[in-house]
N, C-alpha and C positions, 0 to 999 in steps of 0.2 A: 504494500500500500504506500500512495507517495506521501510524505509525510508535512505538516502545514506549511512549511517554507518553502519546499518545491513549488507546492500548489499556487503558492502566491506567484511565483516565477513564472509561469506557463501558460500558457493558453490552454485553455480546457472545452470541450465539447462535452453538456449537457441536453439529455431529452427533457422537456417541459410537455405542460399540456396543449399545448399548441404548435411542438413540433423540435425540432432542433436551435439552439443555442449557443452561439460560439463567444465565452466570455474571456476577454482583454486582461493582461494583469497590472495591475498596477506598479506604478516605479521600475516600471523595463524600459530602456531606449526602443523608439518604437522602428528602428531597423532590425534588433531580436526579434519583437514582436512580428515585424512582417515575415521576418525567416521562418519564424517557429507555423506561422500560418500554412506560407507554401508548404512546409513537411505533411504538417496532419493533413494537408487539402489531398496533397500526390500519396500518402502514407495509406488513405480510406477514398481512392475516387471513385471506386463503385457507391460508396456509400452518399458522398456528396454531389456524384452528378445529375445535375437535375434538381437536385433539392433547394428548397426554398428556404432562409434561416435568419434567425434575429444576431445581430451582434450587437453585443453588451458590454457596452462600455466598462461599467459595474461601478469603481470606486475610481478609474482613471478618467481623468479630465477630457473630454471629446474637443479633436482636431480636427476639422473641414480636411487638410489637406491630406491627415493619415485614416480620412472617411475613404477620401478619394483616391486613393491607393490600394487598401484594401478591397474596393468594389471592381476598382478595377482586374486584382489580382481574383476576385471570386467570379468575375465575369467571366473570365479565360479559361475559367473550370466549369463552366456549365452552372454556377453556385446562386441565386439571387436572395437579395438582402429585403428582407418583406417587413421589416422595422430596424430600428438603430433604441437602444435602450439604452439606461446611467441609473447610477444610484437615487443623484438628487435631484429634486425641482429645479436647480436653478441651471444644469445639466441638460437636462429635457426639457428646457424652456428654447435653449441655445439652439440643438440639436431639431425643433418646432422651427424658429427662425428659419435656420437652413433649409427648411423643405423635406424632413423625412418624416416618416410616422413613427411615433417614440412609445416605448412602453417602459413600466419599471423596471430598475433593474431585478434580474435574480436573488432574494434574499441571499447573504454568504451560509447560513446555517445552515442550509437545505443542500446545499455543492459537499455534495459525498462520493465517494469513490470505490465503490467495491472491486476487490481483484479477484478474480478465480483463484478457485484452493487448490488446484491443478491444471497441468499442462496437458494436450494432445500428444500424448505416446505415437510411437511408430507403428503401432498395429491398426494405428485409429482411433481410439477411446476418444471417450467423449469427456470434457472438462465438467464436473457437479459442483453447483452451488448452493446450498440449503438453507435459503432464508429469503424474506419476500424484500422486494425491492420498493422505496418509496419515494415520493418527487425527488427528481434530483440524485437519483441514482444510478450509477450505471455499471455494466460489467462487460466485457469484452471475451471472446476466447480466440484461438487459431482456428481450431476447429469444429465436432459439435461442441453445441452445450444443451447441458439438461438443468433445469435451474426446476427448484423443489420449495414451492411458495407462489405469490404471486406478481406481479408485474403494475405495480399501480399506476395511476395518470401521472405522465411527467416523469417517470423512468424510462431508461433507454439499456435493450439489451443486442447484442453486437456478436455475431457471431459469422466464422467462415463455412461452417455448414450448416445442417440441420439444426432449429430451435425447437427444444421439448420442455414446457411449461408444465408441471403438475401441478396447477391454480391455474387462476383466475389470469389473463393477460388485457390490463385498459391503458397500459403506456405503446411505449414504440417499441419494437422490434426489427432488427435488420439482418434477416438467413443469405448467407451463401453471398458476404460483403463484395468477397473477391472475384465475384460476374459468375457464380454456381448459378444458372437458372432452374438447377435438377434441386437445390435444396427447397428442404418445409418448414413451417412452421405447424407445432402440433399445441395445442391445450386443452384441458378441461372445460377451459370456456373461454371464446374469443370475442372483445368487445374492446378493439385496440383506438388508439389516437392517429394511431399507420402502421402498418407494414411494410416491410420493404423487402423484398427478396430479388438477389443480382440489383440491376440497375432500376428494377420495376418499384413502382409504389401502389398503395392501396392506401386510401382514406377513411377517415370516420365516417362510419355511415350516418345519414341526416337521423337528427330526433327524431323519434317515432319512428324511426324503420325497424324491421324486426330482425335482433338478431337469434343465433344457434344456441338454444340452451341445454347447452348439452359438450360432448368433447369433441373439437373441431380442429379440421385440416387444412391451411392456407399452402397452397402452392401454382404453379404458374402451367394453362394451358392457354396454347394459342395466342402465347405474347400477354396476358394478364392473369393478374392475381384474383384465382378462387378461391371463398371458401364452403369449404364442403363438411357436413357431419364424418368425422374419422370413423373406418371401421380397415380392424383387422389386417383383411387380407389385402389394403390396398397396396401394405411396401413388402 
């Protein structure tokens, strides 16, 4: 686990309930910051191509000119900026001026980090995680992951192959990061914020739509994400 002062060094990519969040750290020259950006952009492009994402300023002072740097470097990845966020009022007043649509920032208490308790062996095993995930949570693996709890709004879970939920999944999910179109998403019950499997995405369904209550299977026929009641003999 990266421990508080890393965390403050780094850029970090959070799930929220409205999607993905790339927050800014404070007291970095902002030519680290751009670097550290391009890494995770080229590090996860299956994950961020196409996608839509707030940057958050958070506790660092917002600069027009390292706005316009970063969008531009998010543009050349397929990445768009669908708000610009800050801690304070007087922050997201600036940042209003400017022309972008502003939201608060991500509380710091909620920016948690889970690591997997395991690595992807050479045989293929799958990374276990045993404990439910809550806003602002997130966990990564190489390859599958089976994660044993559930998935709340505003968590984000990341994996290079197959994703097997034993709960509940209403946050994000991303199977088979590194362009797997052949990976699933599996849970007890699917009622997510998005899916994402390969390059594809899947959205929350509109209020009132009806979901599967019951144990469900998200995977990709004919170029989009289905999802379907899981049985058995599918795999």
């Amino acid at each position: 686990m990266l421990d508080g002062e890393r965390l403050e060094a780094t850029v970090r990519v959070r799930g929220t309930q409205d999607g993905v969040r790339l927050v800014l750290p404070r007291g970095v020259p902002f030519p680290s910051v751009l670097a550290h950006v391009h890494d995770v952009l080229d590090a996860r492009a299956a994950f961020f191509r196409g996608a839509a994402l707030v940057l958050d300023f958070s506790e660092r002072e917002p600069v027009l000119e390292e706005i316009v740097a970063l969008q531009h470097l998010l543009d050349s990845r397929g990445v768009r900026i669908q708000a610009v966020s800050a801690e304070t009022a007087e922050y997201r007043e600036r940042l209003a001026r400017w022309g972008f649509r502003t939201e608060p920032g991500e509380p710091s208490r909620r920016l948690r980090l889970v690591e997997p308790s395991g690595e992807e062996g050479p045989d293929g095993a799958a990374t276990y995680v045993r404990r439910t995930l809550r806003s602002g949570m997130s966990v990564e693996a190489p390859g599958h992951l089976v994660l044993i709890g559930d998935v709340n709004p505003g968590a984000l879970v990341v994996a290079g192959g197959d994703v097997l939920v034993w709960g509940v999944v209403r946050g994000t999910v991303h199977a088979g990061r590194n362009g797997d179109t052949e990976a699933v998403i599996a849970a007890l019950r699917l009622a997510p914020m998005q899916l994402r499997i390969a390059h594809l995405v899947a959205r929350a369904p509109d209020r009132g739509a009806q979901l599967l209550d019951g144990p469900a299977l998200a995977h990709v026929v004919d170029g989009q994400i289905v999802i379907e009641p899981w049985r058995i003999e599918r795999r």
